[in-house]
PyMOL commands that place a pseudoatom at each C-alpha (Angstrom):
pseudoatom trace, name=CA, resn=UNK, resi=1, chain=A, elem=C, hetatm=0, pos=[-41.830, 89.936, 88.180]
pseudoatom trace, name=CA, resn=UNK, resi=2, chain=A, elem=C, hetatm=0, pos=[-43.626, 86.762, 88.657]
pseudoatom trace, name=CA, resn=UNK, resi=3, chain=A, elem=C, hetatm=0, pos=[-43.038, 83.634, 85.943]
pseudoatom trace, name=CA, resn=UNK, resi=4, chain=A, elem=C, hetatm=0, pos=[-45.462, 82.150, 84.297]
pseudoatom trace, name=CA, resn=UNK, resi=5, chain=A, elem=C, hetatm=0, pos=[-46.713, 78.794, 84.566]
pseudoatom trace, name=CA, resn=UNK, resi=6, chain=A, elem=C, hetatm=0, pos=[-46.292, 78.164, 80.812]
pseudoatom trace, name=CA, resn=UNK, resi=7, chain=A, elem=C, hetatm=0, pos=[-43.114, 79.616, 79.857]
pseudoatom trace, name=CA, resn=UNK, resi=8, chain=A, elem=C, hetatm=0, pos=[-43.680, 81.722, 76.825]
pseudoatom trace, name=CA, resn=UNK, resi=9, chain=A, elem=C, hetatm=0, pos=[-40.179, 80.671, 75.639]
pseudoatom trace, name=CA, resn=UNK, resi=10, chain=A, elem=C, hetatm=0, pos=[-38.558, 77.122, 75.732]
pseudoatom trace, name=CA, resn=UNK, resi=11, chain=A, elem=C, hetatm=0, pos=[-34.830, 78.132, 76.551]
pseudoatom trace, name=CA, resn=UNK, resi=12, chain=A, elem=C, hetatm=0, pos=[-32.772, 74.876, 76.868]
pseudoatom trace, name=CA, resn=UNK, resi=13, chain=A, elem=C, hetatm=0, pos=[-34.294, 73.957, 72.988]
pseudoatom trace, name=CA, resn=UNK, resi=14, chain=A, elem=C, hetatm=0, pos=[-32.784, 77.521, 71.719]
pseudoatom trace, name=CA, resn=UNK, resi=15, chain=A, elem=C, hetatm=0, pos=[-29.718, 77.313, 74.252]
pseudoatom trace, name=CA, resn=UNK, resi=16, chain=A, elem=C, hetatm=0, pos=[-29.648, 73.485, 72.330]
pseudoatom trace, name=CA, resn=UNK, resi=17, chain=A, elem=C, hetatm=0, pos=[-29.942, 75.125, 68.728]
pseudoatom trace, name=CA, resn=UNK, resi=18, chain=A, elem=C, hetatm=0, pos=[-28.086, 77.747, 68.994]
pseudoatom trace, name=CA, resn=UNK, resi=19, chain=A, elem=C, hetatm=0, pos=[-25.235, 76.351, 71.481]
pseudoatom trace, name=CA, resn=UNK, resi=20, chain=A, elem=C, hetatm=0, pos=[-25.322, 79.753, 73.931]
pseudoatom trace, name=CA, resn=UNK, resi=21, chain=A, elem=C, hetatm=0, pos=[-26.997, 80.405, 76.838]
pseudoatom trace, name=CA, resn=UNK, resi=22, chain=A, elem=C, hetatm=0, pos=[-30.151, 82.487, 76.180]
pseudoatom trace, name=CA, resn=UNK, resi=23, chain=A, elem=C, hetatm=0, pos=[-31.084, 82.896, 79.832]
pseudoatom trace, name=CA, resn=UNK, resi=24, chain=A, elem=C, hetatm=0, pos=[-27.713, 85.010, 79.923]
pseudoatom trace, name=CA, resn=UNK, resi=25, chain=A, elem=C, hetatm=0, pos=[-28.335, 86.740, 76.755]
pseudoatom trace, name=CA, resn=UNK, resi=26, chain=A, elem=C, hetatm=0, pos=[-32.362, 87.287, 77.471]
pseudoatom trace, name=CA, resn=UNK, resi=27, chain=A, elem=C, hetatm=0, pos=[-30.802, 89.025, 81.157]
pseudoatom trace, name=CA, resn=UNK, resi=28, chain=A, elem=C, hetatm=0, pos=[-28.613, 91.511, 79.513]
pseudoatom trace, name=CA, resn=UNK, resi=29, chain=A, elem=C, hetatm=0, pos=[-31.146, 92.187, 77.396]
pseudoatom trace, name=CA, resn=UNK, resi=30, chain=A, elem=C, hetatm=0, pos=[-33.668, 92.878, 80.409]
pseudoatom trace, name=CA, resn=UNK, resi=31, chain=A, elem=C, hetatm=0, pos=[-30.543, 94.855, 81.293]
pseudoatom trace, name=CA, resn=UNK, resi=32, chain=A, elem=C, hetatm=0, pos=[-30.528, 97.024, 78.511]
pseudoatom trace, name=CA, resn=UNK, resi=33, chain=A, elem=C, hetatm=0, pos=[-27.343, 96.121, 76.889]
pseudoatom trace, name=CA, resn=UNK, resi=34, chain=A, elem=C, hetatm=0, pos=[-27.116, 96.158, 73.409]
pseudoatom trace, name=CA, resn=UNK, resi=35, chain=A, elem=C, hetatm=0, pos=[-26.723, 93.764, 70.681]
pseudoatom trace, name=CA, resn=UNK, resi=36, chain=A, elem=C, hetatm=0, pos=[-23.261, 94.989, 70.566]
pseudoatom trace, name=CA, resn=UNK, resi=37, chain=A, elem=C, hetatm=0, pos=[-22.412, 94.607, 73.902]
pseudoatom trace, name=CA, resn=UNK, resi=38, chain=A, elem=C, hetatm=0, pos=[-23.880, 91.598, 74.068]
pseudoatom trace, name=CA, resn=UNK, resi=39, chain=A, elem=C, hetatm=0, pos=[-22.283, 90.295, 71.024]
pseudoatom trace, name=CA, resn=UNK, resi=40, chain=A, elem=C, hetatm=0, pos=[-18.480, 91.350, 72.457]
pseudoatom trace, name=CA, resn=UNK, resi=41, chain=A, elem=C, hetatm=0, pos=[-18.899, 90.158, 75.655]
pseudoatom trace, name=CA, resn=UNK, resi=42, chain=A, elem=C, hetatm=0, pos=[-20.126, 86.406, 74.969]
pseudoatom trace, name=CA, resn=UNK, resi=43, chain=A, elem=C, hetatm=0, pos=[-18.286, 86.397, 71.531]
pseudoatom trace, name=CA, resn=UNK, resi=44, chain=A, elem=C, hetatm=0, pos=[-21.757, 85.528, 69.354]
pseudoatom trace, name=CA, resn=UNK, resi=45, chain=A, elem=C, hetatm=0, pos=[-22.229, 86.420, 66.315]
pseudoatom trace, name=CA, resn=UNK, resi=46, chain=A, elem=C, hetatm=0, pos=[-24.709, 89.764, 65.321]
pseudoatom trace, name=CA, resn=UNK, resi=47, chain=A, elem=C, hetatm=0, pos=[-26.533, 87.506, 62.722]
pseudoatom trace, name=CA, resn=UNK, resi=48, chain=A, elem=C, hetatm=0, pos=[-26.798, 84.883, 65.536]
pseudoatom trace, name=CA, resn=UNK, resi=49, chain=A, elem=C, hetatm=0, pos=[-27.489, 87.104, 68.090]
pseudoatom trace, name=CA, resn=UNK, resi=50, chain=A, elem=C, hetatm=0, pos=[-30.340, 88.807, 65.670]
pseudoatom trace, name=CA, resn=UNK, resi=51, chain=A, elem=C, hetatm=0, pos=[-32.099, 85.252, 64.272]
pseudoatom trace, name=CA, resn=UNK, resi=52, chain=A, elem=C, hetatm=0, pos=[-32.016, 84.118, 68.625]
pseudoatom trace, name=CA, resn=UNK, resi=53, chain=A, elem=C, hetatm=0, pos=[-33.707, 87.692, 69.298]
pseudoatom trace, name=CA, resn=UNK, resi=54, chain=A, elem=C, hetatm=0, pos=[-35.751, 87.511, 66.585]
pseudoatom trace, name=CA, resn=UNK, resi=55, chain=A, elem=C, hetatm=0, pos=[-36.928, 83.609, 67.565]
pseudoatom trace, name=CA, resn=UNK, resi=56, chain=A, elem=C, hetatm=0, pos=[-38.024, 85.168, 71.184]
pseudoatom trace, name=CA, resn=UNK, resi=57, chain=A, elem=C, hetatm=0, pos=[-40.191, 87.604, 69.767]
pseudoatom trace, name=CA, resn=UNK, resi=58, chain=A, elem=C, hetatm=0, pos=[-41.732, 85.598, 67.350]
pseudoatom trace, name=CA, resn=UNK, resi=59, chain=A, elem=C, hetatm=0, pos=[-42.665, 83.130, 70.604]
pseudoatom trace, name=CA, resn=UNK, resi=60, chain=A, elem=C, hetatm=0, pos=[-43.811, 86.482, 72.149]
pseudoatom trace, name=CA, resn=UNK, resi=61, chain=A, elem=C, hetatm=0, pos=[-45.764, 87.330, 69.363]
pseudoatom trace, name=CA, resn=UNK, resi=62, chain=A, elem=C, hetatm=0, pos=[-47.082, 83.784, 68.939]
pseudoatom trace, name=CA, resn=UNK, resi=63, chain=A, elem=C, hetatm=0, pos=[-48.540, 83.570, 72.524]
pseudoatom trace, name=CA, resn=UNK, resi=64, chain=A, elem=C, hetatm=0, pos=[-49.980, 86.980, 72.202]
pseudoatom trace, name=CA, resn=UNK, resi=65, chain=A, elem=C, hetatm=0, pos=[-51.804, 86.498, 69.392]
pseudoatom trace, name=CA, resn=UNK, resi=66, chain=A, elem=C, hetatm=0, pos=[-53.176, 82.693, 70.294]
pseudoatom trace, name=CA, resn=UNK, resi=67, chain=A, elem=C, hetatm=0, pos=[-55.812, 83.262, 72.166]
pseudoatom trace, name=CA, resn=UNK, resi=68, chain=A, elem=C, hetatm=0, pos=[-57.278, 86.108, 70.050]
pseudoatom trace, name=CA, resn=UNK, resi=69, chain=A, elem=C, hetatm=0, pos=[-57.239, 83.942, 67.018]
pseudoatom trace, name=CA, resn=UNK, resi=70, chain=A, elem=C, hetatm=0, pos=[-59.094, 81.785, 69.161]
pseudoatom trace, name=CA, resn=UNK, resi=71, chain=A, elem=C, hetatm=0, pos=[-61.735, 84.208, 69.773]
pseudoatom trace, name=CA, resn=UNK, resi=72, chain=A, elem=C, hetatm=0, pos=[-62.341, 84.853, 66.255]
pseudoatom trace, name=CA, resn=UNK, resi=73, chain=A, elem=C, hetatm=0, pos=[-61.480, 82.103, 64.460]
pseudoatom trace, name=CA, resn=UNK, resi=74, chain=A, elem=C, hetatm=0, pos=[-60.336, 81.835, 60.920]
pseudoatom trace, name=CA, resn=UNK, resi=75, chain=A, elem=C, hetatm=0, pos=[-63.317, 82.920, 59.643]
pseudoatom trace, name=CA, resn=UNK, resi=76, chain=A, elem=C, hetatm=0, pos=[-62.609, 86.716, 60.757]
pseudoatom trace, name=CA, resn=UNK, resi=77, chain=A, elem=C, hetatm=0, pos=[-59.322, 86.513, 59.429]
pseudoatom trace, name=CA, resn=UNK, resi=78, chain=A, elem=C, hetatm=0, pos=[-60.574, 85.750, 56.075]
pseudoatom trace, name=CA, resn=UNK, resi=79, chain=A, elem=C, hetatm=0, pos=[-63.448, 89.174, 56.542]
pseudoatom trace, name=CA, resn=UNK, resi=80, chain=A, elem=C, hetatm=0, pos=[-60.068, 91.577, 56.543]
pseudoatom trace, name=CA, resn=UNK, resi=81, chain=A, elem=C, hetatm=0, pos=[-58.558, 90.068, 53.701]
pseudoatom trace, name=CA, resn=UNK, resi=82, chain=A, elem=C, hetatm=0, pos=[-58.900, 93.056, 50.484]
pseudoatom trace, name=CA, resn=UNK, resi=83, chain=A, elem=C, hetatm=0, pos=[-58.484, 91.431, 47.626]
pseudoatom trace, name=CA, resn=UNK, resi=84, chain=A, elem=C, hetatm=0, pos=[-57.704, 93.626, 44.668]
pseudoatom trace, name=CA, resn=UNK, resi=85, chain=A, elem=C, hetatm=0, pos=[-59.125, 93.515, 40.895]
pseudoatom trace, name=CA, resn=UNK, resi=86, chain=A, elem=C, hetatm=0, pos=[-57.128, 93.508, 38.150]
pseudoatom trace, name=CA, resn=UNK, resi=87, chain=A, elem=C, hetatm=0, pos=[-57.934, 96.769, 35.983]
pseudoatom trace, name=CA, resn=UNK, resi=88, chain=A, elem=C, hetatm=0, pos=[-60.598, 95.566, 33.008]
for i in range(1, 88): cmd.bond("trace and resi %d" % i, "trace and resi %d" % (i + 1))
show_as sticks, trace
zoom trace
């Protein structure tokens, strides 16, 4: 697997936030250890463990959809919008 020159996620500022190493956790992860294992064997909390998961994704989810929303602007955004009418 070859890295990317613009790292999707910024690990030492969530390693900094949430005082763990992500690398580690992001590893077992790629592993395919579970939250639970995870959670045992550095001694995190779930709810931690779940809001650090759930900041990687969004950072996924982020660079995914940047470029598209490029593409089409805000404009097209605004076209799929359904805005409903109150019954008369």
């Amino acid at each position: 697997m070859s890295k990317s020159a613009d790292p999707v996620v910024d690990e030492k500022k969530l390693s900094k936030k949430y005082r763990t190493n992500v690398v580690k956790l992001i590893r077992a992860w790629k592993k395919g250890r579970s939250d639970m294992e995870i959670a045992s064997a550095t001694g995190i909390d779930m709810m931690t463990l779940h809001r650090i998961k759930g900041d990687i994704e969004l950072a996924h989810r982020r660079q995914r959809l940047g470029p598209k929303k490029e593409l089409t602007g805000n404009y097209a955004g605004n076209k799929r919008h359904i805005f409903l009418r109150p019954l008369v």
